[in-house]
Phi, psi and omega in degrees: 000170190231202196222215193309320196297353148306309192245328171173158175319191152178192189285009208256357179119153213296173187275179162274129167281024168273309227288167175299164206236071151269132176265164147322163154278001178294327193100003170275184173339125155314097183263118179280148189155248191228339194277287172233170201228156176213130158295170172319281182305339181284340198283318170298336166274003159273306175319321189274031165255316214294151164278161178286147203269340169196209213231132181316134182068023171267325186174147178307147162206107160308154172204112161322281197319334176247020149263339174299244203359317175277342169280337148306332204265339203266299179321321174291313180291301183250024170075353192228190193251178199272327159325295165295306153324274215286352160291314192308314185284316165192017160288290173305321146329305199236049137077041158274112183259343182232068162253159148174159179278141169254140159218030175222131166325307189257359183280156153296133173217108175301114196064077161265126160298138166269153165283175172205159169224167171262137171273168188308322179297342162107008160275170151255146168224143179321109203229048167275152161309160131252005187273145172242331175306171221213142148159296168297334142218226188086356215251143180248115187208176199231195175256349168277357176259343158297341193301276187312310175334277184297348164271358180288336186280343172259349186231069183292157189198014159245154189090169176309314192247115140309307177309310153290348165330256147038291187291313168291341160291339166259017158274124140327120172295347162203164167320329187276146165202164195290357157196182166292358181259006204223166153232220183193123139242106168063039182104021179232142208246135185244078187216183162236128156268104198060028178103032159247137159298164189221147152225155187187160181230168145248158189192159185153128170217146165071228204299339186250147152208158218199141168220100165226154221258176070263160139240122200292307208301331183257357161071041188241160198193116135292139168221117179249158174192097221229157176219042170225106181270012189281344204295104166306003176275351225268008112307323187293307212285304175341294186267353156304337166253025154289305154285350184268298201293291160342307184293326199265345177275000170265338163285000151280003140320267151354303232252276208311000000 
Protein backbone atom coordinates (compact mmCIF):
# COMPACT_ATOMS: atom_id res chain seq x y z
CA UNK A 1 0.00 0.00 0.00
CA UNK A 2 1.23 3.61 -0.44
CA UNK A 3 0.72 6.33 1.31
CA UNK A 4 -0.63 10.11 1.83
CA UNK A 5 0.84 11.22 -1.99
CA UNK A 6 -1.40 8.84 -2.94
CA UNK A 7 -4.40 10.76 -1.84
CA UNK A 8 -2.75 15.07 -1.83
CA UNK A 9 -0.10 16.72 -1.53
CA UNK A 10 0.67 17.55 2.14
CA UNK A 11 3.78 19.25 4.36
CA UNK A 12 5.17 15.63 4.17
CA UNK A 13 5.84 15.93 0.12
CA UNK A 14 4.20 16.70 -3.30
CA UNK A 15 1.28 14.73 -4.59
CA UNK A 16 2.18 11.01 -6.40
CA UNK A 17 1.62 11.28 -10.19
CA UNK A 18 -0.65 8.29 -9.18
CA UNK A 19 -2.95 9.41 -6.69
CA UNK A 20 -6.57 9.53 -6.93
CA UNK A 21 -8.34 13.48 -8.10
CA UNK A 22 -9.94 14.31 -4.50
CA UNK A 23 -11.26 17.57 -4.08
CA UNK A 24 -12.12 20.02 -1.43
CA UNK A 25 -15.65 20.75 -0.85
CA UNK A 26 -14.64 24.17 -2.38
CA UNK A 27 -13.65 22.00 -5.47
CA UNK A 28 -9.84 22.25 -5.28
CA UNK A 29 -7.18 20.39 -4.64
CA UNK A 30 -7.92 18.16 -1.47
CA UNK A 31 -5.44 19.63 0.97
CA UNK A 32 -4.00 16.97 3.84
CA UNK A 33 -3.29 18.87 7.03
CA UNK A 34 -5.16 21.50 8.55
CA UNK A 35 -7.33 22.86 6.03
CA UNK A 36 -9.97 20.38 4.95
CA UNK A 37 -11.69 17.60 6.88
CA UNK A 38 -12.99 14.38 6.45
CA UNK A 39 -14.46 12.03 9.07
CA UNK A 40 -13.20 8.16 9.44
CA UNK A 41 -16.05 6.86 7.26
CA UNK A 42 -15.53 9.49 4.55
CA UNK A 43 -11.78 8.98 4.62
CA UNK A 44 -12.02 5.06 4.68
CA UNK A 45 -14.15 5.16 1.35
CA UNK A 46 -11.21 7.19 -0.15
CA UNK A 47 -8.90 5.06 0.97
CA UNK A 48 -10.69 1.69 -0.38
CA UNK A 49 -10.05 3.87 -3.78
CA UNK A 50 -6.32 4.44 -3.86
CA UNK A 51 -4.16 2.53 -5.72
CA UNK A 52 -1.34 0.42 -5.00
CA UNK A 53 1.89 2.42 -4.72
CA UNK A 54 4.15 -0.54 -6.43
CA UNK A 55 3.53 -4.53 -6.62
CA UNK A 56 3.72 -6.59 -3.52
CA UNK A 57 6.66 -8.01 -1.82
CA UNK A 58 9.13 -6.32 -3.77
CA UNK A 59 10.47 -3.68 -1.45
CA UNK A 60 9.77 -1.78 1.89
CA UNK A 61 7.32 1.31 1.86
CA UNK A 62 6.01 2.81 4.82
CA UNK A 63 2.29 3.43 4.82
CA UNK A 64 -0.16 5.51 6.89
CA UNK A 65 -2.84 4.42 4.83
CA UNK A 66 -2.41 0.56 5.97
CA UNK A 67 -2.44 1.51 9.96
CA UNK A 68 -5.74 3.35 9.33
CA UNK A 69 -6.81 0.07 7.99
CA UNK A 70 -5.89 -2.03 10.67
CA UNK A 71 -7.77 0.13 12.99
CA UNK A 72 -10.81 -0.66 10.69
CA UNK A 73 -10.14 -3.95 10.69
CA UNK A 74 -9.78 -4.08 14.74
CA UNK A 75 -13.18 -2.32 14.76
CA UNK A 76 -15.02 -4.69 12.03
CA UNK A 77 -13.74 -7.92 14.21
CA UNK A 78 -14.53 -6.84 17.63
CA UNK A 79 -17.30 -4.50 17.20
CA UNK A 80 -15.80 -1.36 19.02
CA UNK A 81 -13.15 1.41 17.64
CA UNK A 82 -9.75 1.23 17.90
CA UNK A 83 -10.41 3.75 21.00
CA UNK A 84 -12.35 1.58 22.62
CA UNK A 85 -10.47 -1.83 21.90
CA UNK A 86 -7.02 -0.41 23.05
CA UNK A 87 -8.53 0.74 26.48
CA UNK A 88 -9.96 -1.86 27.10
CA UNK A 89 -7.16 -3.94 26.15
CA UNK A 90 -4.37 -2.14 27.34
CA UNK A 91 -4.38 1.12 28.39
CA UNK A 92 -6.38 0.54 31.36
CA UNK A 93 -4.72 -2.99 31.86
CA UNK A 94 -1.50 -1.56 32.64
CA UNK A 95 -2.81 1.72 34.61
CA UNK A 96 -2.03 4.37 31.09
CA UNK A 97 -4.53 6.91 32.62
CA UNK A 98 -4.06 10.24 29.67
CA UNK A 99 -3.33 7.36 26.63
CA UNK A 100 -5.96 7.44 23.84
CA UNK A 101 -6.79 7.26 20.30
CA UNK A 102 -8.60 11.20 20.13
CA UNK A 103 -11.06 10.47 17.22
CA UNK A 104 -13.37 13.06 18.07
CA UNK A 105 -12.63 16.42 16.64
CA UNK A 106 -14.46 18.53 19.14
CA UNK A 107 -13.47 17.05 22.13
CA UNK A 108 -11.99 18.89 25.26
CA UNK A 109 -8.61 17.37 26.03
CA UNK A 110 -7.10 18.36 29.32
CA UNK A 111 -3.51 19.37 29.24
CA UNK A 112 -3.05 19.04 25.63
CA UNK A 113 0.38 20.66 24.02
CA UNK A 114 -0.62 22.77 20.94
CA UNK A 115 1.75 22.38 18.19
CA UNK A 116 3.62 25.32 16.64
CA UNK A 117 5.55 26.29 13.58
CA UNK A 118 7.87 29.39 13.40
CA UNK A 119 7.01 31.90 10.94
CA UNK A 120 9.59 33.66 8.40
CA UNK A 121 9.40 36.63 10.50
CA UNK A 122 10.13 34.34 13.45
CA UNK A 123 6.70 34.65 15.34
CA UNK A 124 4.77 31.63 15.75
CA UNK A 125 1.60 29.83 15.28
CA UNK A 126 -0.60 27.15 15.93
CA UNK A 127 0.04 24.46 13.75
CA UNK A 128 -2.76 21.10 14.84
CA UNK A 129 -4.01 18.75 12.79
CA UNK A 130 -7.73 18.15 11.76
CA UNK A 131 -7.42 14.90 10.65
CA UNK A 132 -9.17 12.40 13.35
CA UNK A 133 -8.93 9.08 12.02
CA UNK A 134 -6.82 6.71 13.83
CA UNK A 135 -4.29 3.57 13.52
CA UNK A 136 -1.55 5.84 12.19
CA UNK A 137 -1.39 8.52 14.57
CA UNK A 138 -3.80 10.24 16.72
CA UNK A 139 -2.71 8.55 19.90
CA UNK A 140 -2.60 11.17 22.90
CA UNK A 141 0.10 10.12 25.97
CA UNK A 142 2.05 11.70 28.03
CA UNK A 143 5.78 10.63 29.19
CA UNK A 144 5.37 9.05 32.45
CA UNK A 145 2.30 6.56 30.71
CA UNK A 146 5.75 6.23 27.91
CA UNK A 147 7.24 5.01 30.97
CA UNK A 148 4.66 2.33 31.36
CA UNK A 149 4.15 1.73 28.09
CA UNK A 150 8.22 0.74 27.65
CA UNK A 151 8.15 -1.59 30.65
CA UNK A 152 5.67 -3.54 29.31
CA UNK A 153 8.21 -4.94 26.75
CA UNK A 154 10.31 -5.67 29.34
CA UNK A 155 8.25 -6.82 32.08
CA UNK A 156 5.10 -7.99 30.18
CA UNK A 157 2.07 -8.46 31.58
CA UNK A 158 -0.74 -8.17 28.81
CA UNK A 159 -2.39 -11.13 26.94
CA UNK A 160 -2.64 -14.87 27.68
CA UNK A 161 0.95 -15.76 26.99
CA UNK A 162 2.81 -12.25 27.78
CA UNK A 163 6.05 -13.31 26.99
CA UNK A 164 4.83 -14.27 23.57
CA UNK A 165 2.88 -11.22 23.02
CA UNK A 166 5.94 -9.75 23.45
CA UNK A 167 8.32 -11.81 20.90
CA UNK A 168 5.86 -11.42 18.55
CA UNK A 169 5.81 -7.86 18.40
CA UNK A 170 9.76 -7.79 18.13
CA UNK A 171 9.49 -10.69 15.02
CA UNK A 172 9.88 -8.80 11.51
CA UNK A 173 7.26 -8.56 9.62
CA UNK A 174 8.81 -9.65 6.36
CA UNK A 175 12.19 -10.67 5.01
CA UNK A 176 12.12 -7.15 3.15
CA UNK A 177 13.30 -4.30 5.41
CA UNK A 178 13.97 -0.76 4.91
CA UNK A 179 17.60 -1.13 4.01
CA UNK A 180 20.09 -4.30 4.63
CA UNK A 181 21.28 -3.41 8.47
CA UNK A 182 18.01 -2.55 9.49
CA UNK A 183 13.95 -4.38 9.48
CA UNK A 184 10.50 -3.48 10.81
CA UNK A 185 8.46 -4.99 13.37
CA UNK A 186 4.99 -4.34 13.85
CA UNK A 187 5.46 -0.66 14.39
CA UNK A 188 9.43 -0.91 14.94
CA UNK A 189 12.44 0.08 12.90
CA UNK A 190 15.08 -3.15 13.88
CA UNK A 191 18.70 -1.87 13.50
CA UNK A 192 21.99 -1.19 15.87
CA UNK A 193 23.51 1.19 17.31
CA UNK A 194 27.00 0.91 18.67
CA UNK A 195 26.60 -3.17 18.50
CA UNK A 196 22.96 -2.96 20.59
CA UNK A 197 20.10 -3.67 19.11
CA UNK A 198 17.71 -0.53 18.95
CA UNK A 199 14.02 -0.66 18.15
CA UNK A 200 12.61 2.51 17.71
CA UNK A 201 10.13 4.57 15.74
CA UNK A 202 9.47 8.12 14.68
CA UNK A 203 6.10 9.80 14.43
CA UNK A 204 4.94 13.20 14.09
CA UNK A 205 2.60 15.76 11.55
CA UNK A 206 2.24 19.53 11.44
CA UNK A 207 3.46 20.92 14.92
CA UNK A 208 4.54 17.55 16.66
CA UNK A 209 7.15 15.48 16.52
CA UNK A 210 7.98 12.02 18.52
CA UNK A 211 10.88 9.71 18.94
CA UNK A 212 10.99 6.62 20.96
CA UNK A 213 14.50 4.34 21.38
CA UNK A 214 14.75 1.01 23.43
CA UNK A 215 17.79 -1.22 23.94
CA UNK A 216 16.99 -4.04 25.67
CA UNK A 217 20.07 -5.43 25.92
CA UNK A 218 21.38 -2.30 28.32
CA UNK A 219 17.70 -2.12 29.65
CA UNK A 220 17.75 1.50 28.06
CA UNK A 221 15.02 3.59 26.64
CA UNK A 222 14.47 7.48 24.81
CA UNK A 223 11.65 9.34 24.73
CA UNK A 224 11.37 12.67 22.57
CA UNK A 225 8.15 14.36 22.24
CA UNK A 226 8.60 18.13 21.13
CA UNK A 227 5.91 20.51 19.55
CA UNK A 228 7.60 22.93 18.01
CA UNK A 229 9.31 21.14 14.80
CA UNK A 230 10.37 24.48 13.17
CA UNK A 231 13.12 24.28 15.57
CA UNK A 232 15.96 22.41 13.27
CA UNK A 233 17.73 21.20 16.47
CA UNK A 234 15.23 19.16 17.88
CA UNK A 235 17.22 15.57 16.58
CA UNK A 236 20.59 17.36 16.92
CA UNK A 237 19.78 17.60 20.78
CA UNK A 238 18.21 13.79 20.77
CA UNK A 239 21.00 12.76 19.70
CA UNK A 240 23.65 14.13 21.62
CA UNK A 241 22.07 13.04 24.64
CA UNK A 242 21.86 9.88 23.39
CA UNK A 243 25.37 9.41 22.70
CA UNK A 244 26.54 11.49 26.30
CA UNK A 245 23.82 8.97 28.12
CA UNK A 246 25.29 5.84 26.05
CA UNK A 247 28.78 6.44 26.60
CA UNK A 248 28.26 6.62 30.20
CA UNK A 249 26.35 3.14 30.60
CA UNK A 250 28.96 1.55 28.52
CA UNK A 251 31.97 2.86 30.65
CA UNK A 252 30.06 1.65 33.89
CA UNK A 253 29.91 -1.45 31.82
CA UNK A 254 33.07 -1.17 31.23
CA UNK A 255 34.08 -0.03 35.03
CA UNK A 256 32.36 -3.37 36.23
Amino acid sequence: MGDYDLIAPSYEGEVSDKAIELRSAAGGQFRLGNEDYLTIDEFYNVVKTVPLAQEPGKEFKYSNLAYFLLSMLVEKVSGKSLRQFSSEQMFTPLGMKHTFFSDNPVEVVKNRASGYKKEPDGTYVTDMTNLFWVGDGGLQTTLDDLLIWNNQFTTPSLGQDPEQLIAMMNTPNSNIGPSAASSYANGQFISEFKGYREFAHSGGWLGTTTYFARYPQLKLSFALMCNDVSNDNVFSAYKAIRDKVFNEVLNKKEDK
